[in-house]
KOLPANU-124234 format. One line per 2 residues: number of its first residue (from 1); their letters; for each residue x, y, z of N, C-alpha, C. Coordinates in nm, 2 decimals, padded with zeros to 4 digits, m for minus. Layout:
NUM	a	X Y Z X Y Z X Y Z | ... .
//
This chain:
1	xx	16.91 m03.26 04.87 17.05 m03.30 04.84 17.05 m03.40 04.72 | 17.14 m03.39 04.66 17.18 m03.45 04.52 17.28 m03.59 04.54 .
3	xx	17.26 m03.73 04.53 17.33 m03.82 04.56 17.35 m03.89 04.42 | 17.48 m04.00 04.44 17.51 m04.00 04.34 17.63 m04.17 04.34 .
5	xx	17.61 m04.24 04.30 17.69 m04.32 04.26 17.84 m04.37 04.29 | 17.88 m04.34 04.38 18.05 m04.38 04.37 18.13 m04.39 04.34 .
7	xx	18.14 m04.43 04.17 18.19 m04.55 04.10 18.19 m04.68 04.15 | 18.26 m04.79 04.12 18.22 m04.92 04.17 18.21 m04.99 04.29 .
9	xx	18.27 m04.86 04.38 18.23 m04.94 04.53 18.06 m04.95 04.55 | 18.04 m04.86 04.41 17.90 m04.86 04.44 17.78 m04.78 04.62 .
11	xx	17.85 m04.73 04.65 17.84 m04.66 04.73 17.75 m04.54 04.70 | 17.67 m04.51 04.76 17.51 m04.37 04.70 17.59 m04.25 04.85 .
13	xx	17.62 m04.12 04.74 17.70 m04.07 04.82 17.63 m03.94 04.79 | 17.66 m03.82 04.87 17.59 m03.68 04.87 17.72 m03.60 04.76 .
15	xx	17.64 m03.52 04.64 17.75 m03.48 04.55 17.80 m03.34 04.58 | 17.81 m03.34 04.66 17.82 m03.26 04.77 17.92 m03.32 04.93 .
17	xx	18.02 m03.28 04.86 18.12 m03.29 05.01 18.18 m03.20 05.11 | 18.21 m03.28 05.24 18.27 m03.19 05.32 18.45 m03.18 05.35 .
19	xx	18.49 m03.11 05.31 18.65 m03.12 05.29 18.68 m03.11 05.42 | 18.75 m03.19 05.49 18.85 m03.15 05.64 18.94 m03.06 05.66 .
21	xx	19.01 m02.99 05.58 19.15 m02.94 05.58 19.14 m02.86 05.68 | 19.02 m02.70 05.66 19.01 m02.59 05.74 18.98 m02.68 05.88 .
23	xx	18.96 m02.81 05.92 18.92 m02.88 06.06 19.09 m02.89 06.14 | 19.19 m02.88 06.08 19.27 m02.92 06.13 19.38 m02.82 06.12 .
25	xx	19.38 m02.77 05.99 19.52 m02.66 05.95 19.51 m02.55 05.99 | 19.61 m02.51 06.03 19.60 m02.36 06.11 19.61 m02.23 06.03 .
27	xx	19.56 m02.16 06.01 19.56 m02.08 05.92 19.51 m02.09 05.70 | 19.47 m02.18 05.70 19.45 m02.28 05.60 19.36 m02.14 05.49 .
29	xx	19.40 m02.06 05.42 19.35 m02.00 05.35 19.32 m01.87 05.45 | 19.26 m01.86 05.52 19.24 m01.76 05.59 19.25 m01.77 05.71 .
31	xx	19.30 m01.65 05.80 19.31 m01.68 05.96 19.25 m01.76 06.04 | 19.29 m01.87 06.06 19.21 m01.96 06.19 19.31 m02.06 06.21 .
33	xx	19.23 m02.11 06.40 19.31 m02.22 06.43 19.21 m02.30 06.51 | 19.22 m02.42 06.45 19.15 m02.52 06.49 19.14 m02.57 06.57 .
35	xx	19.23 m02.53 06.71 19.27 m02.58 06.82 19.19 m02.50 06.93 | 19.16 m02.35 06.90 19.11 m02.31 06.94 18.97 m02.33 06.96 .
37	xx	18.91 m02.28 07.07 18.79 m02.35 07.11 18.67 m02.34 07.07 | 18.70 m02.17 07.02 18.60 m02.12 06.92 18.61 m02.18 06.79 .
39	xx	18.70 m02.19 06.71 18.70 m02.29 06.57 18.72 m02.39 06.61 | 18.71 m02.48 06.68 18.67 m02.62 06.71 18.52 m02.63 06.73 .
41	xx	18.46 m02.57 06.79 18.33 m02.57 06.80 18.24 m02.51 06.67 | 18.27 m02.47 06.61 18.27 m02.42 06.52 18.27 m02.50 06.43 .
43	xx	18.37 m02.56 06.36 18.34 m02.70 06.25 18.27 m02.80 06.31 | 18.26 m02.83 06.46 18.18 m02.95 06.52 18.03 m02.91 06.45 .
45	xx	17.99 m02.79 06.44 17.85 m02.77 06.45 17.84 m02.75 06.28 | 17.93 m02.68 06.21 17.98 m02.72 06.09 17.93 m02.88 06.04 .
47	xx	18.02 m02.97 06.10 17.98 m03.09 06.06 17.81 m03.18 06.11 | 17.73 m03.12 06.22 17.62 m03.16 06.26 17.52 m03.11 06.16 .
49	xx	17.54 m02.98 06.09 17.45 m02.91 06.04 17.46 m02.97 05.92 | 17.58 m03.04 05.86 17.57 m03.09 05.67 17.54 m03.26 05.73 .
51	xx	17.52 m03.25 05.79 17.44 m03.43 05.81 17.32 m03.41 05.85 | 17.29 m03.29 05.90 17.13 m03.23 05.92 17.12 m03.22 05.78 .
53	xx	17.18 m03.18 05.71 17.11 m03.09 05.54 17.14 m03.25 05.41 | 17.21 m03.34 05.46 17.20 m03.48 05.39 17.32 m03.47 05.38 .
55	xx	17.42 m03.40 05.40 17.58 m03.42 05.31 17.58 m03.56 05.40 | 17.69 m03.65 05.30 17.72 m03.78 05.33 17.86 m03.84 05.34 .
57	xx	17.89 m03.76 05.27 18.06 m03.74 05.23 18.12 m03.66 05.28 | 18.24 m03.75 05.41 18.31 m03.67 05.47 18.45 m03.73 05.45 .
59	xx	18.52 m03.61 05.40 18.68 m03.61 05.41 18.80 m03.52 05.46 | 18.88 m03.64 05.55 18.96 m03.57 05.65 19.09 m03.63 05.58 .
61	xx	19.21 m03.65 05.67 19.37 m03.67 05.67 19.40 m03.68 05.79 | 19.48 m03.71 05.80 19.60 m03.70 05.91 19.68 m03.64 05.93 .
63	xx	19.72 m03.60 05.80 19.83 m03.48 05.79 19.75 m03.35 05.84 | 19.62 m03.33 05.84 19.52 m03.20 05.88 19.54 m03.20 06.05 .
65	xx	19.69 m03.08 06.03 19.71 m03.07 06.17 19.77 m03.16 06.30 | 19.88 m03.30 06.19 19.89 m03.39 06.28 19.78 m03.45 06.38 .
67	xx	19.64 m03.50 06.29 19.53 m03.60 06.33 19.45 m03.51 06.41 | 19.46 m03.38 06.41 19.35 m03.27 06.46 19.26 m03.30 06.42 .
69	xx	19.24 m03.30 06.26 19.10 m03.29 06.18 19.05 m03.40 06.24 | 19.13 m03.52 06.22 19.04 m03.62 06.22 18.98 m03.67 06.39 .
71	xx	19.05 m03.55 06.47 19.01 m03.55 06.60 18.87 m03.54 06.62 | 18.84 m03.36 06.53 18.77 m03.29 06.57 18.65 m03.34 06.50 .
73	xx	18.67 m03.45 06.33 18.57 m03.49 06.30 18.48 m03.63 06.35 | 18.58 m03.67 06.49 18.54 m03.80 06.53 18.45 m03.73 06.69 .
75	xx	18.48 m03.60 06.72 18.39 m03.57 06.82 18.24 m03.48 06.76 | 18.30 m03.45 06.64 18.12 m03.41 06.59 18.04 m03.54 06.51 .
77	xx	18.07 m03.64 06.48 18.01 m03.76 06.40 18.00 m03.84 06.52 | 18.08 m03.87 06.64 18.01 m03.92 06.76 17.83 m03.91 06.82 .
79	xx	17.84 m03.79 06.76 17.70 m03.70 06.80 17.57 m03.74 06.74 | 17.62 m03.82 06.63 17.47 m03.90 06.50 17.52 m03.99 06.48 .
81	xx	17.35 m04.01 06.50 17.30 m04.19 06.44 17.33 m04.20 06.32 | 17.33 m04.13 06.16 17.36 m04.15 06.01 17.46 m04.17 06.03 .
83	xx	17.50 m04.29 05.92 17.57 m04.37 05.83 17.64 m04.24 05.76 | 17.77 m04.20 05.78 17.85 m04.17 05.66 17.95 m04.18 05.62 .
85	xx	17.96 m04.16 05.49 18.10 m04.22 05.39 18.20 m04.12 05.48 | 18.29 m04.23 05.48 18.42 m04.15 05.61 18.55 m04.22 05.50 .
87	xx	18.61 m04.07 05.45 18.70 m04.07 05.39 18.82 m04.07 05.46 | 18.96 m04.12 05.51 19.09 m04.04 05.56 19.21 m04.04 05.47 .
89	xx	19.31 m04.03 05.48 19.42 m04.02 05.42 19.53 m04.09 05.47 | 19.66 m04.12 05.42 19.78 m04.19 05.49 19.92 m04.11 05.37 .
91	xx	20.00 m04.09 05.45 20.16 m04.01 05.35 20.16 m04.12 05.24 | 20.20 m04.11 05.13 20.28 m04.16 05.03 20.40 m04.25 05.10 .
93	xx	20.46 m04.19 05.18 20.59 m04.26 05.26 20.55 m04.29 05.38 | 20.43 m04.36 05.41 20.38 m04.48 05.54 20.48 m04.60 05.51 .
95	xx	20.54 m04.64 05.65 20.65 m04.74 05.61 20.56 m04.88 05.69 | 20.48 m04.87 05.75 20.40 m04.94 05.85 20.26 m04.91 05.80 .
97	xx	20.18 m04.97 05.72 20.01 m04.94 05.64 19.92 m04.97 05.80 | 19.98 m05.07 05.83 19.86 m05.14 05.92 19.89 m05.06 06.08 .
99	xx	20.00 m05.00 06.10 20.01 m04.89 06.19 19.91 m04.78 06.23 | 20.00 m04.69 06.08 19.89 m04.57 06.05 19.77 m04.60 06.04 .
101	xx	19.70 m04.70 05.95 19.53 m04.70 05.99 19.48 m04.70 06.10 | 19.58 m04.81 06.20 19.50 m04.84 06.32 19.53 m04.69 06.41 .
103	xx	19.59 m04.60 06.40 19.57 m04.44 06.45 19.42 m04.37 06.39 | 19.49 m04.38 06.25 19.35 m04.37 06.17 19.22 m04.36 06.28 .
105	xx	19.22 m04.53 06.26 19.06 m04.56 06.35 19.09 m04.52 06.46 | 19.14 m04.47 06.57 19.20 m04.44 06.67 19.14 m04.30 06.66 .
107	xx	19.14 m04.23 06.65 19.10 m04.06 06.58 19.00 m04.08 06.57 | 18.96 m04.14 06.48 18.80 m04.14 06.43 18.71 m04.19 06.51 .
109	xx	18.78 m04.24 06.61 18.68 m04.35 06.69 18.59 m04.45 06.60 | 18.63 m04.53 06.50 18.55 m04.62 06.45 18.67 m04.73 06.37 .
111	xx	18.56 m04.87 06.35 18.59 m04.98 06.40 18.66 m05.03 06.20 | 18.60 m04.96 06.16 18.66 m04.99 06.01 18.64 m04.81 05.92 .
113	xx	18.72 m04.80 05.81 18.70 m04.71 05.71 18.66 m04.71 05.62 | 18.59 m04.62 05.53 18.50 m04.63 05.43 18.60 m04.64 05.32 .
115	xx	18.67 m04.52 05.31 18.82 m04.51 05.24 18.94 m04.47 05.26 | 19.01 m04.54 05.23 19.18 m04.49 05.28 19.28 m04.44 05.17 .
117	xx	19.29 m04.31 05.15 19.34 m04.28 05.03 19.52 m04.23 05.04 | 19.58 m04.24 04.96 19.71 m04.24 04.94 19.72 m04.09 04.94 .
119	xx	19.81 m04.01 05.02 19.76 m03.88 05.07 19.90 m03.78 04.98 | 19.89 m03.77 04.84 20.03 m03.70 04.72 19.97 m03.60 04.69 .
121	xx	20.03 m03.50 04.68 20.00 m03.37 04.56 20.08 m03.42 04.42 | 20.19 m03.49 04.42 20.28 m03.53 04.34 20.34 m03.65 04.40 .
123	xx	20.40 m03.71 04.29 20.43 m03.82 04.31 20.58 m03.88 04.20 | 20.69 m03.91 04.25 20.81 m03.93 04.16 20.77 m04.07 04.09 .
125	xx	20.87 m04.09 04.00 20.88 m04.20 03.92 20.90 m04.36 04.05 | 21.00 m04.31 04.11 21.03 m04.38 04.21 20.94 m04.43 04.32 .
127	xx	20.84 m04.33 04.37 20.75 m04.35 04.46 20.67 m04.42 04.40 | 20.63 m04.40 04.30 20.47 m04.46 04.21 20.51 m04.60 04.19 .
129	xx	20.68 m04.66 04.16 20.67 m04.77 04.15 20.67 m04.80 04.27 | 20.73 m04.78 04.39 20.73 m04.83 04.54 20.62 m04.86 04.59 .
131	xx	20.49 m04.77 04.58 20.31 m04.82 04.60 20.28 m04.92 04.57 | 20.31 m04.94 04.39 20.30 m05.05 04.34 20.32 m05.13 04.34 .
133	xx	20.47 m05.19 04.36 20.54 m05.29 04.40 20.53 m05.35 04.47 | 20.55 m05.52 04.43 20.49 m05.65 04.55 20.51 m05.59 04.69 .
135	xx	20.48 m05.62 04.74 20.49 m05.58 04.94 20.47 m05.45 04.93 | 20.41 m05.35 04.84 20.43 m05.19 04.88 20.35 m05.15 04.95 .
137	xx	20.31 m05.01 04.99 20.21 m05.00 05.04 20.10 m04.99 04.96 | 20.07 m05.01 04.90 19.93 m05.01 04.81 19.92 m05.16 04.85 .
139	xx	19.98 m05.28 04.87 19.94 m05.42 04.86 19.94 m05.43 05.01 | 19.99 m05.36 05.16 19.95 m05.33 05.26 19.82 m05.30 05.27 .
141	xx	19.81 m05.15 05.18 19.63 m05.16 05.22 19.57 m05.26 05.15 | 19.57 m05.30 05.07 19.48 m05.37 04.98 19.48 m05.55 05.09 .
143	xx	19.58 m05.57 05.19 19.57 m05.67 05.32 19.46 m05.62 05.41 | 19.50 m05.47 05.40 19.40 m05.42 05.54 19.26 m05.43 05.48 .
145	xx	19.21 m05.43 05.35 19.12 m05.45 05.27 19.04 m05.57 05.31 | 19.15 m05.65 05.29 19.11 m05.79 05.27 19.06 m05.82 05.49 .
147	xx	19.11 m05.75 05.51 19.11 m05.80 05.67 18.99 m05.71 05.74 | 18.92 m05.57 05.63 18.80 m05.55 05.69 18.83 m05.42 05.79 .
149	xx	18.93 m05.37 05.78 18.98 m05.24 05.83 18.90 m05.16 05.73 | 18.96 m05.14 05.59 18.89 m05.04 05.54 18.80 m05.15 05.40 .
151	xx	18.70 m05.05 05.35 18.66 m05.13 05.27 18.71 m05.09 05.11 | 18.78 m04.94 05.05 18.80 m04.92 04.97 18.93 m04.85 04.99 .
153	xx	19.01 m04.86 04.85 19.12 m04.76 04.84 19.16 m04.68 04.72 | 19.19 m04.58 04.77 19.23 m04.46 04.67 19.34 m04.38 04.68 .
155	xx	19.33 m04.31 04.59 19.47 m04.20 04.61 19.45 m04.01 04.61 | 19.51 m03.96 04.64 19.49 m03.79 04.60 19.59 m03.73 04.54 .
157	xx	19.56 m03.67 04.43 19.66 m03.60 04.33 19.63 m03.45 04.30 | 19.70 m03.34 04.28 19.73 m03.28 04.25 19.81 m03.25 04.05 .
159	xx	19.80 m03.36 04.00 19.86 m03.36 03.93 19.79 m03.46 03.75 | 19.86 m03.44 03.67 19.77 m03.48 03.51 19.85 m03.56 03.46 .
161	xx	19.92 m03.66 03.55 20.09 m03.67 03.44 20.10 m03.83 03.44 | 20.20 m03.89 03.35 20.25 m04.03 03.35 20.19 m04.11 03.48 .
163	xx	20.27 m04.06 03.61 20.23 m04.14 03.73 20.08 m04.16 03.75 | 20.04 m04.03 03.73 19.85 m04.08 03.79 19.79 m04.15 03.71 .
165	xx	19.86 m04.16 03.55 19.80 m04.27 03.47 19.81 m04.40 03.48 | 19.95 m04.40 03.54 19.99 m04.53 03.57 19.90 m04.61 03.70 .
167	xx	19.89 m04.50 03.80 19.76 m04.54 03.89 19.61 m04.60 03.87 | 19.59 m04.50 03.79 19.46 m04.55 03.77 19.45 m04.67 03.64 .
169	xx	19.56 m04.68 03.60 19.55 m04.77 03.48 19.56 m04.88 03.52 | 19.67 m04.89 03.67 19.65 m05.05 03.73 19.53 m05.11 03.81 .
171	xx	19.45 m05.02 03.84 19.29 m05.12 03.82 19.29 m05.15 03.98 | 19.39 m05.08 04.09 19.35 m05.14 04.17 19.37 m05.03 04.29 .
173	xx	19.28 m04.88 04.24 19.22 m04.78 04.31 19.12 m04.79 04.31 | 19.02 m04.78 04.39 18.87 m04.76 04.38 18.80 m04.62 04.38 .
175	xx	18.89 m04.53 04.37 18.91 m04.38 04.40 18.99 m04.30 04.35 | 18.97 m04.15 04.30 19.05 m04.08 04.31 18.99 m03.93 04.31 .
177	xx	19.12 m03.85 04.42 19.05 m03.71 04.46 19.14 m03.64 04.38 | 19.10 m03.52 04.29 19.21 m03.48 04.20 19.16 m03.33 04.21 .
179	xx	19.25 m03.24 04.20 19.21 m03.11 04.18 19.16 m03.07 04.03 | 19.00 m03.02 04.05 18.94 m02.96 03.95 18.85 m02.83 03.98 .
181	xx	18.87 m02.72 03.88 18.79 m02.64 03.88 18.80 m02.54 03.78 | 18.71 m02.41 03.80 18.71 m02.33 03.65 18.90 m02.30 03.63 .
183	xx	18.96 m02.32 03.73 19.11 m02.26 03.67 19.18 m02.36 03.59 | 19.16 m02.47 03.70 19.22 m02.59 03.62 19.16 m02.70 03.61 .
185	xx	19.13 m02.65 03.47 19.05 m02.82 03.43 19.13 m02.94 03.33 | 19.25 m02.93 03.39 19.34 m03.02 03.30 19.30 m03.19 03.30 .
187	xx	19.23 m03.22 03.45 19.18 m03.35 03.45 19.08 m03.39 03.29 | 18.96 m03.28 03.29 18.93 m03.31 03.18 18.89 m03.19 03.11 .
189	xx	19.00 m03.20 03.01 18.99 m03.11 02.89 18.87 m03.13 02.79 | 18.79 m03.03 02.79 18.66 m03.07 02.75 18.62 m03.11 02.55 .
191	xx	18.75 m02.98 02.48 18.72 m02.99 02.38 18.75 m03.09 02.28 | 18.87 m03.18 02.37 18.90 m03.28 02.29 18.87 m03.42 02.27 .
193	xx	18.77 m03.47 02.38 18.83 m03.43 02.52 18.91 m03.57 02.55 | 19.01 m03.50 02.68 19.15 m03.62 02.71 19.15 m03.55 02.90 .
195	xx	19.20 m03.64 02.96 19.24 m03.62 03.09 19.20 m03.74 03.18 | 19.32 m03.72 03.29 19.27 m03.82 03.40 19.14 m03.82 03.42 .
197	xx	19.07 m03.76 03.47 18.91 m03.76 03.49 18.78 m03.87 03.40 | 18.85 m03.83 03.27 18.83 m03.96 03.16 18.86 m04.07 03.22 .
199	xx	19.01 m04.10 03.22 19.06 m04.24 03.21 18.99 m04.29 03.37 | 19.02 m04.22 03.45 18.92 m04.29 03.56 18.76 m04.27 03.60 .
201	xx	18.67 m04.24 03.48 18.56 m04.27 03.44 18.54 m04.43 03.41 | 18.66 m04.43 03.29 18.68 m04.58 03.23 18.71 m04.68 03.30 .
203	xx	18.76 m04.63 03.41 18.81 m04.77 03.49 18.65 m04.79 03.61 | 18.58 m04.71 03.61 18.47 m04.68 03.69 18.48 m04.69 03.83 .
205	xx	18.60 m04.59 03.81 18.62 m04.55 03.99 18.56 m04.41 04.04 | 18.52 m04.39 04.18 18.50 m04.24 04.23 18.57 m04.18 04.17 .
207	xx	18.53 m04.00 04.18 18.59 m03.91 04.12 18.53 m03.84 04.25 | 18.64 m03.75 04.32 18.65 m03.63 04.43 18.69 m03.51 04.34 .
209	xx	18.63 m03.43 04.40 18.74 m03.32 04.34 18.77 m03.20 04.45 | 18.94 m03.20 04.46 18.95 m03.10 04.56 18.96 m02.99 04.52 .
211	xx	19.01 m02.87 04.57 19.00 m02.74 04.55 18.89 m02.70 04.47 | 18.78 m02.71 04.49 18.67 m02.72 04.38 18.70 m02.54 04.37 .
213	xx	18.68 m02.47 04.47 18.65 m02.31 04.46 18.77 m02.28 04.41 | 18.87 m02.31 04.38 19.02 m02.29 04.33 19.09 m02.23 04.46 .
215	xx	19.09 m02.28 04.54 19.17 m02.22 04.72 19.16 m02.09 04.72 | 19.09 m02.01 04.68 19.09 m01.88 04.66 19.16 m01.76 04.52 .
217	xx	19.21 m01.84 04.43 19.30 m01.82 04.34 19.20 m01.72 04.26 | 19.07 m01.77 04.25 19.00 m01.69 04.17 18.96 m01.58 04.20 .
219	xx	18.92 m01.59 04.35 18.84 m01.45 04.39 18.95 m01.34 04.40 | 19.09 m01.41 04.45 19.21 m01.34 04.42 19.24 m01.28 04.26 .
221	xx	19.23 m01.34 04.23 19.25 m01.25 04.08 19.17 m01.15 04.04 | 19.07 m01.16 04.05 18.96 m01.08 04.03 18.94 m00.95 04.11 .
223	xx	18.95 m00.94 04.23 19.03 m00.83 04.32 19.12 m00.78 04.27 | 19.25 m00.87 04.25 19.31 m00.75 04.14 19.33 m00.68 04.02 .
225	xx	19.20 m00.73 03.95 19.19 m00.68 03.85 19.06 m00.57 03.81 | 18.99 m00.62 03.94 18.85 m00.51 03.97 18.84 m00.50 04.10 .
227	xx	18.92 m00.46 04.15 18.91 m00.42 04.31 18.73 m00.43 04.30 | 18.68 m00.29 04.29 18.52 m00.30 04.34 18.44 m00.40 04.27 .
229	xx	18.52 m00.53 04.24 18.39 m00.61 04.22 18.37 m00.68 04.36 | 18.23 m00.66 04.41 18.22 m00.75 04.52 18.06 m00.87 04.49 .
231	xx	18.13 m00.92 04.40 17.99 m01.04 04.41 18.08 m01.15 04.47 | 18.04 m01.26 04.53 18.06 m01.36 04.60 18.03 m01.46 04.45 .
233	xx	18.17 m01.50 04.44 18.18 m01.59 04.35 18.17 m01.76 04.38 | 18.16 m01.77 04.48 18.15 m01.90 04.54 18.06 m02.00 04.50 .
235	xx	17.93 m01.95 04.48 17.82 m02.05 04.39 17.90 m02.08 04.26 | 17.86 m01.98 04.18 17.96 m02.00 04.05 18.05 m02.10 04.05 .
237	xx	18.14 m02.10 04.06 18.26 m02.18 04.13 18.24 m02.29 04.13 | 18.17 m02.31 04.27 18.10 m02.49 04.25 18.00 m02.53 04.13 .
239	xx	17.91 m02.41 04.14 17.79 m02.48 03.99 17.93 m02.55 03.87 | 18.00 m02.49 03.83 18.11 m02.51 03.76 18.14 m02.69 03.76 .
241	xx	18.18 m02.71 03.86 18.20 m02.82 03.90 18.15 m02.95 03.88 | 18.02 m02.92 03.95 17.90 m02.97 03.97 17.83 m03.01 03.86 .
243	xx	17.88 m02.90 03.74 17.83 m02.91 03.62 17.88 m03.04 03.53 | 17.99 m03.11 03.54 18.08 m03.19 03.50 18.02 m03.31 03.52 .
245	xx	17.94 m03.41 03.45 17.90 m03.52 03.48 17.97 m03.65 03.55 | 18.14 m03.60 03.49 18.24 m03.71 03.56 18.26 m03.69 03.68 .
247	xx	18.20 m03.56 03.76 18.22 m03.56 03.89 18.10 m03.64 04.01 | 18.19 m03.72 04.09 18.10 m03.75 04.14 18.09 m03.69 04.27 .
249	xx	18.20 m03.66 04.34 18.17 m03.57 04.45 18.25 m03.44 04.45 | 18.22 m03.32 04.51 18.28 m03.20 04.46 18.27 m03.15 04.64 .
251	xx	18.42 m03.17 04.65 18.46 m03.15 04.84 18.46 m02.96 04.82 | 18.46 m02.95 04.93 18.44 m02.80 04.98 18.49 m02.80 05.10 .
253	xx	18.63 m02.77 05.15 18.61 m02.72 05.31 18.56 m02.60 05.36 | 18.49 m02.70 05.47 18.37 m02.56 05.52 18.42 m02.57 05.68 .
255	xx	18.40 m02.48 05.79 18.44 m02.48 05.91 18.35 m02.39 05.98 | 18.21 m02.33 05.91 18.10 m02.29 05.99 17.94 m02.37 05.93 .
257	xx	17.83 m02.30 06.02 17.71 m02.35 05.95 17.73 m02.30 05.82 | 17.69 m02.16 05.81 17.65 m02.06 05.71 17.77 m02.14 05.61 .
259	xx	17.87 m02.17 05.60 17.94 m02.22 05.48 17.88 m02.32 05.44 | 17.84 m02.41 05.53 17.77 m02.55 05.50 17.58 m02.53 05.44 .
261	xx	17.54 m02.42 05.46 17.42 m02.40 05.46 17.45 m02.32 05.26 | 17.53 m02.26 05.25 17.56 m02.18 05.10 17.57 m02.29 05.02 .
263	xx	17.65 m02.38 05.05 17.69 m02.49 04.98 17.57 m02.57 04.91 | 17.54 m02.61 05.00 17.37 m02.72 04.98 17.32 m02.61 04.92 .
265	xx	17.29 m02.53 04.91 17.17 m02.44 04.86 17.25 m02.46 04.70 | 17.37 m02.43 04.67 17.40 m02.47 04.53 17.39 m02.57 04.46 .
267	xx	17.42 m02.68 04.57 17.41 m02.84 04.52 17.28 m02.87 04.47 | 17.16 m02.79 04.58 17.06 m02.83 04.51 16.97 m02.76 04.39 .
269	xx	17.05 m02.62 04.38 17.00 m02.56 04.27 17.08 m02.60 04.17 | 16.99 m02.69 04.08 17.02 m02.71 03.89 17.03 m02.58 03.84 .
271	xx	16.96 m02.50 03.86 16.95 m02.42 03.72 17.10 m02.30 03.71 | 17.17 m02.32 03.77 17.32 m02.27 03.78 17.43 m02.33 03.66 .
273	xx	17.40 m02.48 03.64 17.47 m02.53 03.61 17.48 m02.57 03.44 | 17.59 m02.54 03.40 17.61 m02.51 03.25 17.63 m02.65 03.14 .
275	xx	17.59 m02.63 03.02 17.63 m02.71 02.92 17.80 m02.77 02.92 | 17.88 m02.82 02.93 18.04 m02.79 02.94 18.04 m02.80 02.79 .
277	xx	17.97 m02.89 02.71 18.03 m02.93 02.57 18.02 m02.78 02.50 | 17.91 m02.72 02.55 17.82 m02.60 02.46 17.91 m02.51 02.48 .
279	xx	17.96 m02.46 02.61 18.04 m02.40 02.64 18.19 m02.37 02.57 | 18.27 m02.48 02.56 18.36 m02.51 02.50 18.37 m02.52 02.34 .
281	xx	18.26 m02.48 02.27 18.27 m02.47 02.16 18.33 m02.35 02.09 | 18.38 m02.37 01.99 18.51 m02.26 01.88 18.40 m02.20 01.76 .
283	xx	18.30 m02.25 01.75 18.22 m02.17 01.64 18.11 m02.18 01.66 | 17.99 m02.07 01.62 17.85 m02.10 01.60 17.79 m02.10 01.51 .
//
């Protein structure tokens, strides 16, 4: 397994993550329900097997199923002795910080959090300054910080715009999980290059990246445009990623072994992984 830096929490993390979503959401890309006993058992062993294989980085929510995920990942991490980076989430519109974490830990069964991230696909002009803002919730967590509940904080975006610059520009994320992959690489635009991904390089915070495989968008397009292609694009996909030096961790939700076992086998094969500068070039 391939580990890797943090950014400044300075934390040695596996670059190689485990996404929560398919642990909690019901039908989450493809048929399943987490509640069920067979897919609950199922990501449990899911999660025993990427802590057998070194994964270190685990990330759930609360919103994953109204606190399912983070049910189902506090009865498979019960199970081992290793130390891991335990990611969760909280709404954008938490009116109570110190509430929701203590459910938080409540779920997880544990006594403090590694990170607690601000849980947006998007975010208004209005919201971004309300986080902000004296008493907001950003200066709630940054109390629970101080009081040893969690030890880092971050945010999750979906988005490339004014607000998440303004996030990471105020200096007081330690984190951020953003959507990147071969579809959309708007975080960092290689040839110019410009994008959030950059600016929170500069501030030397983690970098997550969700939908790494693109939620299925790619292998969907590709179906319809060559029905009989059947290669399994999935390595691809992540090498892609992975390839990106500003990435420090590259989530995947996975909800069996065999997904957890494909995974690692890419994380650890280098020779997948591409030049991006060479790539991106306009002439030879």
């Amino acid at each position: 397994m391939e580990y890797v830096r943090f950014g400044r929490t300075e934390a040695t993390v596996s670059r190689s993550g485990f996404g929560g979503a398919p642990a909690g959401l019901r039908n989450y890309l493809e048929q399943q329900d987490p509640k069920v006993d067979v897919g609950r058992q199922g990501v449990i062993d899911a999660v025993l097997r990427a802590v057998e294989l070194g994964l270190t980085y685990f990330d759930t929510a609360a919103g994953y199923g109204n606190g399912e995920g983070e049910a189902i990942f506090s009865e498979a991490l019960s199970q081992i002795e290793n130390r891991v980076f335990l990611a969760t989430k909280l709404p954008p519109s938490t009116q109570d910080a110190g509430r929701s974490v203590a459910n938080n830990l409540e779920r997880l069964r544990v006594d403090n959090l590694d990170l607690i991230q601000i849980h947006g696909s998007s975010y208004s002009d209005e919201m971004t300054s309300s986080i902000l803002s004296e008493g907001g919730l950003l200066a709630e967590l940054e109390a629970l910080r101080d009081e040893g509940l969690v030890r880092f904080i971050g945010f999750t975006t979906e988005d490339n715009n004014a607000r998440v610059y303004k996030f990471i520009r105020s200096g007081r994320f330690d984190s951020v999980q953003m959507t990147y992959n071969l579809l959309h690489q708007h975080p960092a635009e290689q040839t110019r290059p410009f994008g959030s991904m950059f600016e929170a390089e500069e501030q030397d915070m983690g970098i997550c990246t969700m939908r790494s495989l693109t939620s299925g968008i790619f292998q969907k397009w590709v179906k319809q445009v060559n029905p009989n292609d059947n290669h399994d694009y999935t390595g691809d996909l992540l090498s892609f990623v992975l390839s990106n030096p500003l990435v420090d961790v590259a989530l995947v939700g996975m909800r069996t072994q065999e997904m957890v076992e494909a995974n690692v086998r890419v994380c650890e094969d280098s020779s997948q992984r591409v030049d991006l500068a060479q790539l991106h070039e306009k002439y030879v």
